[in-house]
Phi, psi and omega in degrees: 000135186302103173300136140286131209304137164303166200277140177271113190242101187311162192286160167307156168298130161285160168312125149340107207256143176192144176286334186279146188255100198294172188290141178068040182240152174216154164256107200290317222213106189234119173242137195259143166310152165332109174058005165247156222233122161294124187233133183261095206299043187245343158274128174235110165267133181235148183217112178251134163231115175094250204250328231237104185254134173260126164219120164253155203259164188059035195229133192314185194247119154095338190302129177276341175220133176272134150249170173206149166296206165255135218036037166281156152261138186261105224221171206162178170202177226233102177286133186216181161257147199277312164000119165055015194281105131279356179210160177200123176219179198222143165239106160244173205251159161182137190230092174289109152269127188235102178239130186228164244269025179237310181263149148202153198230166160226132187234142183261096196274340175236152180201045202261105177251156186209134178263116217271341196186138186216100173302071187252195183293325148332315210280354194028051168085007189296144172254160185297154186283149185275351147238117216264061168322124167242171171202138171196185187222147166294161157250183227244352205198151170212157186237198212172081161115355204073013166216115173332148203205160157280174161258152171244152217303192174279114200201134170238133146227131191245092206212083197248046175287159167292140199108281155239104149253154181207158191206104177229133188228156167204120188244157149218156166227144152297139153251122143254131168216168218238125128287121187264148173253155193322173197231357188198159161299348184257013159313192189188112172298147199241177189175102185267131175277157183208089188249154166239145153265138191231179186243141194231104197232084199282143210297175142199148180236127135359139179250320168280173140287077193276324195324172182059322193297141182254125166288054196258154168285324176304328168292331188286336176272346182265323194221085171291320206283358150336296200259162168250111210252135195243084187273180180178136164257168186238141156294181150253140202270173193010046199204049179335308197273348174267168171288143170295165174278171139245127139265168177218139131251117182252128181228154117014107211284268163032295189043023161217104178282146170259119175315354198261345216228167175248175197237078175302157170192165208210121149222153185217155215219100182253142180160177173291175170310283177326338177251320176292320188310283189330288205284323183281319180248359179026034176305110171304305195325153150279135175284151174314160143321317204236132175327165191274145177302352156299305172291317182321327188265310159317312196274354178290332160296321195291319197297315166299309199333321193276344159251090197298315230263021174246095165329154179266153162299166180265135147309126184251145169317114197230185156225088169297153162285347185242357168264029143267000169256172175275189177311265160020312191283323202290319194295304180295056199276144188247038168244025178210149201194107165287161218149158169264040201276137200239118191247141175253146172207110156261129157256115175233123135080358209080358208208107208250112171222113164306111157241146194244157186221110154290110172264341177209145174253141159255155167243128197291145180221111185317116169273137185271196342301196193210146198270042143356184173253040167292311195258088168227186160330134000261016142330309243283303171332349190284164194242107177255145170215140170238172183204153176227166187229181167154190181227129173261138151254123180289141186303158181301330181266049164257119156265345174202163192286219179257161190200153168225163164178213221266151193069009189217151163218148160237160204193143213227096180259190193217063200222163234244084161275127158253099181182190165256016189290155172314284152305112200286344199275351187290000214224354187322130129288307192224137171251153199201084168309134162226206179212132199252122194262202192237345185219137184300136182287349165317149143273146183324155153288162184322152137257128185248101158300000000 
């Protein structure tokens, strides 16, 4: 005969799940996701004015300005003396300003107030608490003009040369303001202020890997589909009667960098002997009449060779313009220049004004051959090519990339100059538009809290 099953008694519901950590829970071991950012809310930043203390949660040990990304949320509270408080309220602020030295516009891109504590007839005379929780998030977009804008990240540029000015900001602030009620009928309600400024730095990710790549040529021949290649002819300036070069600048097929990482490249520059000196070395000297003492001495050896017994001549001193340098200067030149240039471009009003920023250099290292004084007169008709390899580091105070919205655009190059001007870009040969994000296409590593 057949048993009957015991009666089935369901299980507890599980616990809620949250990343936040409840009393007496600690946490060992945190691995971060694709483009997220830990934040521990036990770091805290406070910024006090008066009676009236701000404090946001989650902000590094040591930070001189608190940021935040995109769709974070931010959160924190507002310290008061409690005396007398009927209102407390929070505003945030966000500001595009553009000014060039004729025009200037402001566009208000956040525009959010929310009221944290209010004293009415409901509260049955209850006082306000001396700390004032808020939480609230940017939004993603503003609009302008009758057109939808990204918001855009936090960025100041600055430029007051004669002539062109140019003055661009993107800002945010906290507003707190504390209402007090009179303290007598002969009083006056009072109302204490508070402001925080914060950085609004919103993620982007790299779609590729750059890291490993070597700028070598030998990688560019083995793995084209790596690189992106940037060609140009160039003239030689003021030298009419020589041939121009072709250049190449090879970067990272990708062309979207993390600010955090460096950006290998590889150029190469062909052309005659007699147009690389001029245009690459900028050698004042006139070439010599008479061969160089290198060549001068192979061939007086090859002529001899059949007679031993006739000492070889010594190299003797000429004047190439290159055997009086060591290697060292021709590997190094100083008319070719790698960079990072960074364009600003305002329209106001009709009224258009550019400014360029170098944010990152590179330093060039020779790949051979190397141009020495084998290549002089009666060389110069030969057809040559040198190359360099190196890495651009973007400068430390660059935080975020390029953006655009309304009257303003930023833009990001890779780019190749020859030449000596103060300013590289007056000399750009080849250009690579790119795009510089805030986080590596790798994922973060563990953090052990």
């Amino acid at each position: 005969m057949a048993q009957c099953l015991p009666a089935y008694s369901p299980s507890p519901p599980a616990p809620d799940y949250s990343h936040a950590l409840a009393r007496g829970e600690r946490s060992l071991q945190h691995s971060l996701g694709p483009g997220f950012r830990h934040r521990n809310p036990d770091h805290t930043f406070t910024q006090k004015s008066g009676k009236v203390s701000l404090t946001l949660r989650g902000q590094e040990p040591g930070v001189k300005v608190p940021w935040y990304g995109r769709d974070e949320v931010i959160t924190g509270f507002v310290s008061v003396d409690p005396e007398r408080v009927t209102d407390v309220s929070l505003q945030v602020e966000g500001r595009l300003s553009i000014s060039l030295l004729e025009h200037s516009k402001v566009v208000t891109v956040v525009n959010s107030e929310t009221n944290l504590w209010k004293k009415d007839s409901a509260s049955n005379g209850s006082s306000c608490p001396s700390q004032v929780e808020f939480a609230f998030s940017l939004p993603e977009t503003y609009e302008s003009g009758g057109k939808e804008y990204p918001l855009p990240p936090s960025f100041h540029e600055h430029s007051g040369t004669t002539g062109s000015y140019i003055n661009v900001r993107s800002s945010y602030r906290i507003h707190i303001s504390v209402t007090k009620a009179p303290k007598s009928v002969f009083n006056w309600e009072k109302t204490e202020h508070a402001f925080l400024t914060f950085d609004y730095l919103p993620q982007s990710r790299s779609r590729d890997p750059t890291s490993g790549i070597p700028g070598s040529l030998a990688s560019i021949k083995a793995l084209p589909n790596e690189w992106y290649q940037c060609t140009g002819t160039v003239a030689v300036e003021n030298q009419p009667h020589l041939e121009p070069l072709t250049t190449n600048l090879f970067v990272p097929n990708a062309r979207v960098y993390p600010i955090t990482e460096t950006i290998p490249f590889h150029i190469q520059v062909s052309g005659r002997v007699d147009s690389l000196r001029a245009s690459i070395f900028e050698t004042d000297k006139a070439p010599s009449q008479t061969p160089s003492p290198t060549l001068s001495f192979a061939i007086e050896s090859k002529r001899r060779s059949d007679s031993p017994w006739h000492p070889l001549p010594k190299p003797h001193q000429s004047d190439c313009p290159f055997s009086s340098l060591p290697p060292t200067s021709c590997s190094k030149p100083r008319a070719l220049r790698v960079s990072v240039l960074r364009q600003i471009c305002v329209d106001l009003k009709g009224k258009k004004q550019v400014k360029n920023v170098v944010i990152a250099e590179g330093d060039l290292e020779p790949v051979p051959p190397m141009m020495t004084d084998c290549y002089c007169y009666p060389v110069d008709h030969n057809l040559e090519y040198l190359s360099w390899e190196g890495n651009l580091k973007i400068n430390p105070d660059v935080r975020t990339g390029g953006f655009e919205g309304e009257n303003i655009k930023v833009c990001d190059y890779v780019t190749l100059a020859i030449g000596t001007s103060e300013v590289p870009w007056k000399d750009v040969k080849c250009s690579i538009g790119i795009k510089l994000v805030t986080d590596s296409w790798e994922d973060p590593p563990e953090v052990q809290l």
